[in-house]
Structures are given as structure tokens and as C-alpha cells.
C-alpha positions, 0 to 999 in steps of 0.5 A: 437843689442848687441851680445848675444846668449840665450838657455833654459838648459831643451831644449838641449840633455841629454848627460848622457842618450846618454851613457846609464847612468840612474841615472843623467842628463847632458847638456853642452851648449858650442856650442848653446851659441857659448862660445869661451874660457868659459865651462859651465855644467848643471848636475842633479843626481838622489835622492840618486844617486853616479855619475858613474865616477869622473874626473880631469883636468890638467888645468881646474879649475872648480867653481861649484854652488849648485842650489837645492838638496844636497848630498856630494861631494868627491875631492880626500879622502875628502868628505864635505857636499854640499847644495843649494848656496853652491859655491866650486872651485876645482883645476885642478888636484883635482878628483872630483865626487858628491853623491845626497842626499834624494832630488836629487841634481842640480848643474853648473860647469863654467870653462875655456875650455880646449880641451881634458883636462878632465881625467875619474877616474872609481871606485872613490867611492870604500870602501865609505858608 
């Protein structure tokens, strides 16, 4: 038998939840499927929702990939409209945070991982409509 590992995302914790934020889900699968050197998220934000903080890396890239829904996507002071198989790669050093459309929006982040990279930006959104 090759070496392999499987997990179902809907059976893993809702990290989000453990930290009292309402408005969205997320699930990182790192551990289960025992990834040595790769990162991978599962996010889901609610109909209308903004992510509560955005983040940034000093060495991570991430490639993120729109599953269904949609809404916009903030990196630095620009923000594009993003939808399902929409695929955006975000440089390290860009802060990034997504805003679900009237659909909700459910996305995955690959990356390579970086042990305590991931820099929190609160109050990315201020001033936005």
C-alpha cells in the first residue's frame, strides 16, 4: 500500500468557533493528514460576512482557490471581486482578508508551511463600504 493519509474537512474542528468568531469556519488539516512541509486551510464565511482580521507572512506564499460563493478579496488597499474557480496567488508580504458575497463564500489556501510566520492585522477593513 502506498503511502497516503485521507480525512473528510467537515469531520475536523472548526477552529474559528474555538475562538468565539461566529461569522465563519475554519478547518486546517495539517496534523490529520501528517503534511510535513505543505500548509493547507478550508475556510467558510458567512452570506455578507468580513473575516475578523486579515494576516500576512514573511515567507509564505499562499494560492487560494474559490470553491462556491463569492465576495471580494482585500490585499493591501486593493480589493477584486472574487468567484467560484477563481485562483489568486498572494505574495508573503501582502495582508490579505476576504469579504463573502450574498452567497456566502468557501475557499482553500495551499501554501508551504512556516512555523510562526502568519502576522494578524486587526481593523483591515476600516473606512471600506
Amino acid at each position: 500500500m502506498g503511502d497516503y493519509s485521507r480525512i473528510n474537512l467537515d469531520e475536523l474542528e472548526n477552529v474559528a468557533a474555538k475562538h468565539g468568531i461566529t461569522d465563519q469556519e475554519a478547518r486546517f488539516p495539517r496534523e490529520p493528514l501528517g503534511l510535513g512541509t505543505s500548509a493547507l486551510a478550508h475556510l467558510r464565511v458567512k452570506a455578507g460576512a468580513r473575516q475578523p482580521f486579515a494576516h500576512k507572512h514573511q515567507d509564505a506564499e499562499e494560492v487560494h482557490v474559490i470553491l462556491s460563493g463569492g465576495g471580494r478579496l482585500k490585499l493591501d488597499d486593493e480589493i477584486i471581486e472574487v468567484g467560484p474557480r477563481d485562483v489568486i496567488r498572494v505574495g508573503p508580504e501582502v495582508t490579505r482578508a476576504f469579504e463573502a458575497g450574498p452567497d456566502g463564500l468557501e475557499y482553500v489556501v495551499f501554501s508551504e508551511r512556516h512555523e510562526g510566520d502568519a502576522e494578524v492585522v486587526q481593523d483591515f477593513w476600516d473606512g471600506e463600504d
